[in-house]
N, C-alpha and C positions, 0 to 999 in steps of 0.2 A: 504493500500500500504506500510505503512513505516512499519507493521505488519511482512510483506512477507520480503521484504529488511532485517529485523532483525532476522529472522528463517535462512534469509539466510546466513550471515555475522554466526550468530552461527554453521550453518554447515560448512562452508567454513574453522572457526577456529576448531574444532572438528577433519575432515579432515587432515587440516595442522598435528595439533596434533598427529593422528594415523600414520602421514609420517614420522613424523621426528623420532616418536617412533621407527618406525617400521627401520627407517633407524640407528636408533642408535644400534636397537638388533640386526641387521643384522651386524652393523660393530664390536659391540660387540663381536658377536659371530665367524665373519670373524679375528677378533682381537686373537681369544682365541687360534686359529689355527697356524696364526702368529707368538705370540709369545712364542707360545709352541717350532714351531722347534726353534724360535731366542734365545730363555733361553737354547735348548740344547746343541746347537754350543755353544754356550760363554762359560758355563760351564764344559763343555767337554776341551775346547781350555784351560781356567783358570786350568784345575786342572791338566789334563796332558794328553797323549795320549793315559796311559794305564789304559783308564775308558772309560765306555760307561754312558753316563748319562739318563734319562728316565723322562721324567717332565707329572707330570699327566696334565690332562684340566685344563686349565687356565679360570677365568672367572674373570668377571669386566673389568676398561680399559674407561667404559665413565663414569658411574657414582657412579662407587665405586672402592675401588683399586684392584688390579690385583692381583688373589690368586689362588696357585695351592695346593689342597689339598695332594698330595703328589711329591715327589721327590727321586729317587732311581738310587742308581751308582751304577754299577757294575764294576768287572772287565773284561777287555775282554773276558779271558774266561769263566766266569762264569755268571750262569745260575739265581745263588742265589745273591739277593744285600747284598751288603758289607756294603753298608750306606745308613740308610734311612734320609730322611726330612721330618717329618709325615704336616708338612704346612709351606707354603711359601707367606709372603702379598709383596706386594711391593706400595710402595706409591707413583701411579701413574695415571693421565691418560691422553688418545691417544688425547687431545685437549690439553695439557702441550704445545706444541711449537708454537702454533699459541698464546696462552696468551705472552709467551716469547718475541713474537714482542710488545707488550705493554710497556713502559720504566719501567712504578712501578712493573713490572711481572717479569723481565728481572731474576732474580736468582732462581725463583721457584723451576727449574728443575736442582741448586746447591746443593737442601737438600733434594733429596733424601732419603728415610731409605726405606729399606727392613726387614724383620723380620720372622727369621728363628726357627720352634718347631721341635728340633730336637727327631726323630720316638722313638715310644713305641717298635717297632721291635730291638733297640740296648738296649734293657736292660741288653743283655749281653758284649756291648762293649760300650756304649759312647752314652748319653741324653742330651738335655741341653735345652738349646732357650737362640738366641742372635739377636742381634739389628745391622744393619751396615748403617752408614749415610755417604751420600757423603756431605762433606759441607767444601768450602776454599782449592779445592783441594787434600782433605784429606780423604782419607773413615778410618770413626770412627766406631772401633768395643765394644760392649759390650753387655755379658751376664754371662749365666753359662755354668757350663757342668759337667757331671760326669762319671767314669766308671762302668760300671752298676750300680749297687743302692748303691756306696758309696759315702762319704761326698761331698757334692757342691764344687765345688771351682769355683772362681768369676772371670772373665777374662777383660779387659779394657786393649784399645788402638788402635793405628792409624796404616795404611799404607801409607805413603806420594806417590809422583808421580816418585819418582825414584824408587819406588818399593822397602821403605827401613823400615820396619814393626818394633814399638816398643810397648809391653803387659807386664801389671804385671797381674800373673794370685796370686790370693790370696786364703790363704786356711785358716778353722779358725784360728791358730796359725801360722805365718809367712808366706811370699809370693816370687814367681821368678819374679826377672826380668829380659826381653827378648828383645833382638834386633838381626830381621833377615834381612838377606840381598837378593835379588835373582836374580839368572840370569839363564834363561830359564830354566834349569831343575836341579839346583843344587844351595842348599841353604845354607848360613852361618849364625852362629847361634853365641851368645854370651850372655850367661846366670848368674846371680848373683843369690844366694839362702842363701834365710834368715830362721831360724829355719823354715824347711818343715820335713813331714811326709811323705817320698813317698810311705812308706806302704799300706797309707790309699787310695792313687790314686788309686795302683798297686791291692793289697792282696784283698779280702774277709772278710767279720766278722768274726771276734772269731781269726785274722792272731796272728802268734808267734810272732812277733815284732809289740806293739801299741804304744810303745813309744820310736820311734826317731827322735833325732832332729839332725837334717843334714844345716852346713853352708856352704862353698864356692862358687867356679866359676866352671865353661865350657864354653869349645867351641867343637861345632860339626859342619861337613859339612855331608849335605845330598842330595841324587845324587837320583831322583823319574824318575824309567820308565813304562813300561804297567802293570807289577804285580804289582805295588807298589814302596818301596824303595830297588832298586836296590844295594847301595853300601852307607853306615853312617859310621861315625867316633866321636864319643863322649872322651874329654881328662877332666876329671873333676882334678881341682888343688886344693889348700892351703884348704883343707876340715879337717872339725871341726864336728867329729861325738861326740853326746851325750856329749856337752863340753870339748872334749878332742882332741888336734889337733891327726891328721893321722899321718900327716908327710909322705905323699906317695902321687904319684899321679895315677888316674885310668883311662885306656887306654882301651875304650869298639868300637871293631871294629862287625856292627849288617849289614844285612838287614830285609825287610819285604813283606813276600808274602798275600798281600791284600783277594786274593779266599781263601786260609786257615787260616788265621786270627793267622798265625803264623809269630812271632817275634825270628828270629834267634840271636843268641849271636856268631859270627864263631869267636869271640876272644878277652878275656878279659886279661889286666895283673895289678897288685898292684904292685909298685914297679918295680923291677927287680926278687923277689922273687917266687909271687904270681899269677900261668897264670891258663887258663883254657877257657872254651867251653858248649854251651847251648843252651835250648832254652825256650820259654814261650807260649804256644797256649791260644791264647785269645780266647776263644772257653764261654760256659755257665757257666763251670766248668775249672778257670783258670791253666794250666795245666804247672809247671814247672822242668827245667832239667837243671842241674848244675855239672858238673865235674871242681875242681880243684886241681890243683898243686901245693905243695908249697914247695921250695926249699932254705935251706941255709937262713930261716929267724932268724933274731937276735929279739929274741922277746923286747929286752929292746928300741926296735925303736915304739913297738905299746904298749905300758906300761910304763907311767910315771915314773920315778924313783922316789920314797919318796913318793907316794903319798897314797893318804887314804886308799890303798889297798897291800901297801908295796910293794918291789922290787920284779921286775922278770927280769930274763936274761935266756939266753943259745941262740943256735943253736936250731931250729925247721922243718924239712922236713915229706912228709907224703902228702896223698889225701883224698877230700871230698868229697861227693856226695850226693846230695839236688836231691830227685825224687816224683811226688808226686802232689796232688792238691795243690796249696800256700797257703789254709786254713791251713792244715798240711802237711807238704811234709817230705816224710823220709829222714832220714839222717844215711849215713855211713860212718866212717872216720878213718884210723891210723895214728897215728902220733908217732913221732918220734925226743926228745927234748935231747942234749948233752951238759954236762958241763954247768951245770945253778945255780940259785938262786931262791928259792920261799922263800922270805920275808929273816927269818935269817936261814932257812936249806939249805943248799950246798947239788948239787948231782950231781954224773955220768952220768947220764940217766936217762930219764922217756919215759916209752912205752905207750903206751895211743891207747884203742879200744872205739868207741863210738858207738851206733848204737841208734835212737827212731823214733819218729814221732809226727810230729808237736813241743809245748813245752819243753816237760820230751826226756832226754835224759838219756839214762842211759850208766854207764863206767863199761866193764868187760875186763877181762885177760890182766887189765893194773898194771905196777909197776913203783915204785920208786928207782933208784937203787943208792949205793954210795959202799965204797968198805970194807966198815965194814958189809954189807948187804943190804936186800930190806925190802923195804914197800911196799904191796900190797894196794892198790887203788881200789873202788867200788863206786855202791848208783848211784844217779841220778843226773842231771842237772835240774832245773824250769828254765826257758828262761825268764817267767813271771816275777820272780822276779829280773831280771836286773836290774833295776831301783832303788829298793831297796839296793841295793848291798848283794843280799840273795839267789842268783842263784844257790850258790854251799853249801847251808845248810844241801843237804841231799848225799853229797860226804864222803863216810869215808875213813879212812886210818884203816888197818888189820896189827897187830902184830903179830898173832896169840894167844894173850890173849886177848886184849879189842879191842874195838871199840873205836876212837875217830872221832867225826863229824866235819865238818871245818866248823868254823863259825867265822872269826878270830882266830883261833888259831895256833900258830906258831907249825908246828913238829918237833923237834929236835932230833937228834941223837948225844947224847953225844961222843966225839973222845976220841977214843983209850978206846973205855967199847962198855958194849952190850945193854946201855941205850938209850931207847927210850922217849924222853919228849914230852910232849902237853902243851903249857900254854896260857893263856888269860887273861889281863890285864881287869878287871872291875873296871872301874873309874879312878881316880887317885891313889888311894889307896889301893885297895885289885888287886890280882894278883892268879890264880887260876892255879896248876898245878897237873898234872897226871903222873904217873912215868911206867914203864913199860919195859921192855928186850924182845930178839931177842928168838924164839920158840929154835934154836937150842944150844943155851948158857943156858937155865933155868933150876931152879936146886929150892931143899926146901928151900935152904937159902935166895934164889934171890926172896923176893916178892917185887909186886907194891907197889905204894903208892900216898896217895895224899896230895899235901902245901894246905895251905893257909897263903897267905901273905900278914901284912897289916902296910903301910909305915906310921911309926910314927913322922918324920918329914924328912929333909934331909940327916941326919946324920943316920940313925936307921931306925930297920923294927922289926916287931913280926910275927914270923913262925909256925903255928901249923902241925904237921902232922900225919896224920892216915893212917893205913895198908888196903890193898888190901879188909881184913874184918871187917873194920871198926872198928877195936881195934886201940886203942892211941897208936901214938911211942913218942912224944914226942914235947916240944916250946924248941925255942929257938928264941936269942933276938939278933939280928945283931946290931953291932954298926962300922961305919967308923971313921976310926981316921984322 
């Protein structure tokens, strides 16, 4: 009897057990339905009216957390998602509120996190995975992201309940800090930047510019409707590019059509000088277009005066155009420089044609002019070697007899003759110059020639010099009194 009684009591528990199963897979599964459409609304409402959101099947909910293996937004009109979420956990489950009535339980459903892998499908525009917890009123963000396959950069920070969001997003070498403001569909933004590369955000491997380091402030307001961003305004201030202040402030009025993953520029200015118009297709192959203007710039405003690189001044007017993948993008430009100063040669005018693509620029049908005559100007620009200060090593100036290449060396045009000088100070001490005349003054008498000069204390120097072919003219021994 007690036999039977115990067969029975184990079916009975057996039973229970395939009920409650069965009743959890069923809410489970009732569960997964639920908050599939509840995740789309929210998401939809959170991000704006001009997305439709798509949340794949949801599973878990009783005894694991809640995961949708994928996530895809579009935009209204379009067909193709614009953003994927390749998986989405959430740390929860559908028995959370009933623990809640419990006193030691009471916060459970305070620390929330979610955990977002953002899709393999944006490797042409934006990957990452981030973490967001709600805890203290507070949803705390943290992870990565990149665009396409370049450098991580590491993002931390909170949105509080006014909806008042602060992030440093960090990149190897210096980091932004962010504080945004929102109010229904228009956000304020107030940014601090410490030595950043935004090349490396923006450009592609192998970009013309890998070494800039960018410091200041912004503030932008940005205005999101169904396409995307309807109407932005970015004013970047007291900016400190490549250790050198600007002394200009940059005024970029953009928006952004989400379906074509195009980024409009409808109007940039530097200054008051420098305006222009573009745009950037974020596409596989990132695709940029740049026209500017530049009018009536005093170049001694973006060139330190005295410094390692000596004086420049004039008036500079003329247009550029940047077209082209951002890997390399071509570039065309004339310009147009009045009554200046490069280092200690004085000039009239300088005409300047540029044309390359990517790095190597090269300079033709440009000159130098003053009113004893011109120099003709060639050879190429390296971009590469900016850094270096070696950018313009393979720049010459044409007399019509030699060639000199600029690599520090002052050109001079001696006043009131038809001499043309090159010299270059190596060291303290020795001092290295090139002599040379205007093609339509030369004559057999008139050869080159070359110094060398080596300073024998402050009072005094020693001069050698040799003819054009290398036959001796003669020393001589400076002394100051």
């Amino acid at each position: 009897m007690r036999r039977i009684k115990s067969i029975r009591r184990r079916k009975i528990c057996v039973l229970n057990v395939l009920f409650l199963s069965t009743a959890f897979l069923f809410c489970e599964t009732y569960a997964s339905s639920f908050f599939r459409e509840f995740a789309q609304r929210q998401l939809e409402e959170l991000l704006s009216s001009g997305v439709r959101v798509d949340v794949g099947s949801i599973k878990g909910g009783i005894f694991r957390n809640l995961i949708s293996e994928e996530v895809n937004i579009y935009s209204r009109q379009g067909n193709v998602p614009s953003f994927n979420i390749e998986r989405m956990e959430i740390d929860y489950r559908l028995w959370y509120p009933l623990l809640k009535k419990i006193p030691a339980m009471s916060s459970l459903d305070d620390q929330e996190k979610i955990r977002l892998f953002v899709g393999k499908r944006n490797r042409d525009y934006v990957n990452g995975f981030f973490e967001l917890e709600s805890k203290e009123k507070k949803l705390n963000v943290s992870g990565y992201l990149s665009l396409g396959d370049k450098d991580k950069v590491f993002v931390k920070g909170s949105i509080d309940e006014e909806r008042v969001s602060k992030f440093r997003i960090n990149q190897k070498k210096g980091f932004v800090d962010l504080e945004i403001k929102s109010e229904k569909k228009t956000f304020v933004v107030h940014g601090k930047m410490r030595h950043i590369n935004p090349v490396r955000w923006l450009a592609q491997d192998g970009s013309t510019l890998n070494d800039v380091d960018l410091v200041g402030e912004f503030d932008a307001t940005v205005t999101v409707d169904k396409r995307g961003i309807r109407e932005g305004r970015v004013i970047f201030k007291n900016l400190i590019f490549n250790y050198r202040p600007l002394g200009k402030d940059i005024d970029i009025s953009l928006n952004y059509d989400m379906a074509k993953k195009m980024l409009n520029l409808t109007g940039f200015k530097i200054g008051g000088e420098i305006a222009g118009n573009g745009y950037i297709r974020l596409a596989s192959i990132h695709y940029l277009f740049l026209n500017c203007v530049v009018s009536n710039l005093a170049l001694e405003d973006y060139f330190a005066a005295g410094s390692a690189q000596g004086v420049v001044s004039g008036i500079m007017s003329g247009n550029f155009i940047l077209k082209g993948p951002m890997k390399e993008p071509g570039l065309t430009a004339h310009l147009d420089v009045q009554n200046g100063r490069l280092d200690d040669m004085r000039f009239d005018s300088i005409i300047g044609n540029l044309k390359g693509k990517g790095p190597i620029i090269s300079i033709y049908d440009s000159r130098i002019s003053r009113a004893e005559g011109y120099i003709t100007v060639g050879g190429e620009i390296d971009l590469t070697r900016l850094k270096d200060n070696k950018a313009f090593e393979g720049v010459y100036f044409d007399t019509d007899k030699d060639f000199f290449v600029w690599e520090g060396w002052n050109i001079i045009k001696e006043g009131g003759s038809s001499t043309v000088k090159a010299e270059k100070f190596l060291g303290d001490e020795f001092k290295l110059s090139f002599k040379t005349f205007m093609k339509d003054v030369m004559s057999k008498e008139k050869t080159g020639e070359i110094d060398l000069e080596y300073k024998l204390d402050s009072s005094g120097s020693l001069q050698m010099t040799l003819g054009d072919e290398g036959e001796f003219v003669g020393v001589a021994h400076k002394v100051r009194f």
